[in-house]
C-alpha positions in Angstrom: 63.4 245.4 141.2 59.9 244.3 140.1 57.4 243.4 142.4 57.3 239.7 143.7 54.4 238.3 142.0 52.8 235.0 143.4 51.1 232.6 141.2 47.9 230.7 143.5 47.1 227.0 142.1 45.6 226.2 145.1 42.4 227.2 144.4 42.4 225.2 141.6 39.5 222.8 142.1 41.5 220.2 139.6 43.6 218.9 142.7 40.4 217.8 144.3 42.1 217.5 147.7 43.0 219.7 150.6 46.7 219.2 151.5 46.6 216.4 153.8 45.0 214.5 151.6 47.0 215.7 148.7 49.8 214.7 150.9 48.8 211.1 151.7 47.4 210.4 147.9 50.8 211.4 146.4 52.7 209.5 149.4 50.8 206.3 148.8 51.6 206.1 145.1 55.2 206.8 145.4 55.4 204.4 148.0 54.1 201.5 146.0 56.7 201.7 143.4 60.5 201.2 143.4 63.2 203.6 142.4 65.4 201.5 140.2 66.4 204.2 137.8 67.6 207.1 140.5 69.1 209.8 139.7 67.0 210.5 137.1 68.5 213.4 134.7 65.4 213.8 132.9 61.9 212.4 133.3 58.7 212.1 131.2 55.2 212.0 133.6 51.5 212.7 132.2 49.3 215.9 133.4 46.3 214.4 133.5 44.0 214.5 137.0 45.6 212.4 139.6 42.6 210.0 139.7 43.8 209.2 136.3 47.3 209.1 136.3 48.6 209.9 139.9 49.8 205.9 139.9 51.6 206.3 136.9 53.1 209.4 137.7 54.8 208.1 140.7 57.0 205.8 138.8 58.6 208.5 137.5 59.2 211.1 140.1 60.3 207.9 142.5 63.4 208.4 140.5 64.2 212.3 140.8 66.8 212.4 144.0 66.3 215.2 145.8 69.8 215.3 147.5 71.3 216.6 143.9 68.6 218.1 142.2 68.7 222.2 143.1 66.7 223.0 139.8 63.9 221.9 137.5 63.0 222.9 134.2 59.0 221.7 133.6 58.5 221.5 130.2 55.0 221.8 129.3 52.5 221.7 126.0 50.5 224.6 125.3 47.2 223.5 124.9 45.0 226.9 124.9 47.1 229.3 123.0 48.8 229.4 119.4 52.5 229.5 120.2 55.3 228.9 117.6 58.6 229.5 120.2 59.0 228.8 124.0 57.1 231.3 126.7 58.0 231.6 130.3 55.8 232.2 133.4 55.4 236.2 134.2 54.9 236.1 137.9 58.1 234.8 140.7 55.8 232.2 142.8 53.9 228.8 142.1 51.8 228.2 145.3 50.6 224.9 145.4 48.8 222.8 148.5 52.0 222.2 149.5 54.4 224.7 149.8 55.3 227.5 147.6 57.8 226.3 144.4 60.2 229.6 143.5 61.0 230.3 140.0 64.6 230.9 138.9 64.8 234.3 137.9 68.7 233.6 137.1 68.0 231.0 135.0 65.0 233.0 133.1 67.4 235.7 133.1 69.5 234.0 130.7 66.8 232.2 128.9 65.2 235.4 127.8 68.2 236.6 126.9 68.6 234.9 123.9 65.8 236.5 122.2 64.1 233.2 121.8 61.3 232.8 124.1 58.3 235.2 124.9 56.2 235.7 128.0 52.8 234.0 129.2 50.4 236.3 130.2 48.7 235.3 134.0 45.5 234.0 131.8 47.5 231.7 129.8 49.8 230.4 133.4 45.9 230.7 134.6 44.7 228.1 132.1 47.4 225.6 131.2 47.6 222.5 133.3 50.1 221.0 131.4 52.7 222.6 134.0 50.1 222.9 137.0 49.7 219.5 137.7 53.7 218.6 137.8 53.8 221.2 140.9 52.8 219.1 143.5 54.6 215.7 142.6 57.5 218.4 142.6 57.1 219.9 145.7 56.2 216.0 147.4 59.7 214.3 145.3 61.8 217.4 146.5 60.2 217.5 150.4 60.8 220.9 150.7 64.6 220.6 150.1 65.9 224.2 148.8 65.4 224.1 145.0 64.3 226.8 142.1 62.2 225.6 139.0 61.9 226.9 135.5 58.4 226.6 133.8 58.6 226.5 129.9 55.3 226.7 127.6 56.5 224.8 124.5 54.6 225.6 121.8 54.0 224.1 118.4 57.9 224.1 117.3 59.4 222.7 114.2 61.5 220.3 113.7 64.2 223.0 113.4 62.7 225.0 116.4 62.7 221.2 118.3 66.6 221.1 117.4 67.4 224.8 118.3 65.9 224.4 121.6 67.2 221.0 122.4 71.0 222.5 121.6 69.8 225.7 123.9 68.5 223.3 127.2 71.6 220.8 126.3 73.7 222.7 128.7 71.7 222.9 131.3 70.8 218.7 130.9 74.5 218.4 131.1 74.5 219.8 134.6 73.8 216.7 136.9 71.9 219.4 139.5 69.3 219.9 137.1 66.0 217.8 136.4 63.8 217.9 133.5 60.3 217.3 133.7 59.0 216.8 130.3 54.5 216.7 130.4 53.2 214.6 128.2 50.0 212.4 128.2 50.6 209.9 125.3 47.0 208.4 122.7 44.2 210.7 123.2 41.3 208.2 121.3 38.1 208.5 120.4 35.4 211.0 118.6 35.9 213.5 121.1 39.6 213.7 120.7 39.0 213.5 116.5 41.3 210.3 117.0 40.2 206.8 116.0 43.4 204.8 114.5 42.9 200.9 115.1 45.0 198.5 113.6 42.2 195.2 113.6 45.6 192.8 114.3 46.1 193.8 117.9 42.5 192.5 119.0 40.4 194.8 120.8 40.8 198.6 120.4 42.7 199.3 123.4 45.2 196.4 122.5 45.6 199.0 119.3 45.9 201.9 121.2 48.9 200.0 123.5 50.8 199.3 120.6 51.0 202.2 118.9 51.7 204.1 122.0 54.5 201.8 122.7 55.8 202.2 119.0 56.1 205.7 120.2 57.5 204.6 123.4 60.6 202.5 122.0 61.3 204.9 119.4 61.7 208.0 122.4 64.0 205.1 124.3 65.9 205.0 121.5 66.7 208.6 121.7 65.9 209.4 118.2 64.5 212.8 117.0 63.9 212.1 113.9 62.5 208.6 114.2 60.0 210.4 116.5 58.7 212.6 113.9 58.7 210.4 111.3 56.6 208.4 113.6 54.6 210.9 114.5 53.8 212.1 111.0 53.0 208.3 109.7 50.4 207.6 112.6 49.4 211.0 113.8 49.5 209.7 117.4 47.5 212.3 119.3 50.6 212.7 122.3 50.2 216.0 123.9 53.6 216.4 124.8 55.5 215.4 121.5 57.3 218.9 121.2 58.5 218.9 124.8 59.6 214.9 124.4 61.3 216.2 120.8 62.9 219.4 122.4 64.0 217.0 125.1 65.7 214.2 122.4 67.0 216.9 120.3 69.2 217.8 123.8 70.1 214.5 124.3 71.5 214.1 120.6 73.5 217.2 121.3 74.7 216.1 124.5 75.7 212.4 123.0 77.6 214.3 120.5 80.1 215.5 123.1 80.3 211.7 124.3 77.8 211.7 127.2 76.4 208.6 127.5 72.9 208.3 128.6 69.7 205.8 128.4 66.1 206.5 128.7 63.6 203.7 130.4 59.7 203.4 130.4 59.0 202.1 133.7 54.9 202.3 133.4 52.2 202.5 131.1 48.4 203.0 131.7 45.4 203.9 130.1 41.9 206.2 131.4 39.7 202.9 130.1 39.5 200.4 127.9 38.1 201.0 124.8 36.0 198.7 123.4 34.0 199.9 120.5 33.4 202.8 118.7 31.9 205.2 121.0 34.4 204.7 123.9 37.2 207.2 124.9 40.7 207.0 126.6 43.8 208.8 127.3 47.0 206.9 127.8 50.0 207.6 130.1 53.0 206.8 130.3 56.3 207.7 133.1 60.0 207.6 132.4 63.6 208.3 133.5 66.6 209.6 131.6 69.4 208.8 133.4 73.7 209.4 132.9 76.0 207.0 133.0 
């Protein structure tokens, strides 16, 4: 038996809030909006800081019901590292400002199993945020009912590593006690982010930014791998997330194949700023629900 070994975000300075505080700030967003697609089998939230997108996060996790859900899988982008597969978390423990979130060492168990993922070393779990900032809208949507979750680092897959993973998580999608968090912030614009696509029809820059995000949004609620990467490769749309959201569609295909029937709704869409001319920045978001029927 190895060691337990416990992962600390508190420290983090990106939560920018002791825990009661935390506490109220994710409380007051999630009580502002309504939960008209519960249970949620799968939903799409940003990882941005909650200043930014802590509103728009809520709309999502307001659909997770906590009376069914016993595990999570938090798909997230790997931003600081070069990864071609999957990786999982080394160490047993998220702490967050909350309450510490236990990883499934069953579930990684079988995961690592198939010879398909690798491991994160502490500095990569360390750095990424992509994942971080899901744990404490976790630990507030579940209310410290007993659950496991199973952190994934998706790296830069494929469209054939998209599809092999998608069939691999398909199973455990199928299993109505499961949740999928799938990270994703959606346009990244501007010189900074090496991003400055503007279609002059839309009207002012951030009117571009909108519609091309929500080109991007319709296609995903279509549930339609390969529309998504054909999007993705005509516009180059700068979403963080797209091999999580791609891993995610190519499950859902799998799943419809066997005759589930599911549907995927945006519920909210925001944007960092506006943008406005050439020098400006912004980083859209967006929150979603998968649900069953």
């Amino acid at each position: 038996m190895h060691d337990l070994i416990v992962h600390d975000f508190e420290s983090h300075v990106k939560f920018c809030a002791d825990r009661p505080q935390l506490n109220a700030q994710l409380e007051g967003w999630l009580s502002q909006v309504q939960s008209t697609k519960r249970p949620a089998r799968a939903i799409i939230a940003p990882h941005a800081g909650y200043t930014y997108c802590g509103s728009c996060a809520a709309h999502a996790y307001k659909q997770v019901d906590p009376s069914i859900t016993r595990r999570i899988f938090i798909l997230g982008p790997s931003h600081h590292v070069p990864l071609s597969r999957c990786a999982l978390s080394s160490v047993d423990i998220y702490r967050t400002p909350l309450y510490d979130l236990r990883i499934d060492q069953k579930i990684y168990g079988e995961l690592w199993k198939t010879g398909m993922f690798e491991r994160m070393s502490l500095q990569t779990d360390e750095d990424e945020h992509s994942i971080e900032m899901h744990l404490p809208y976790t630990a507030k949507a579940m209310e410290r009912r007993k659950f496991t979750i199973i952190p994934v680092l998706v790296g830069a897959l494929s469209e054939s590593k998209e599809q092999e993973f998608g069939k691999l998580f398909s199973k455990y999608l199928a299993d109505p006690s499961n949740l999928f968090v799938v990270s994703s912030d959606f346009c990244h614009w501007g010189d900074w982010f090496r991003y400055s696509y503007y279609d002059e029809s839309q009207g002012e820059i951030y009117r571009s930014i909108e519609h091309l995000d929500k080109m991007g949004m319709s296609i995903i609620e279509q549930l339609d791998p390969v529309s998504f990467s054909n999007y993705l490769k005509k516009y180059h749309n700068t979403i963080c997330g797209r091999h999580p959201i791609g891993v995610l569609l190519n499950a859902i295909t799998e799943l419809q194949k066997n005759g589930m029937n599911m549907s995927f709704s945006f519920l909210n869409y925001a944007q960092s700023s506006q943008c406005r001319n050439w020098q400006d920045s912004s980083v859209s978001y967006a929150a979603g629900a998968l649900t069953v029927h």
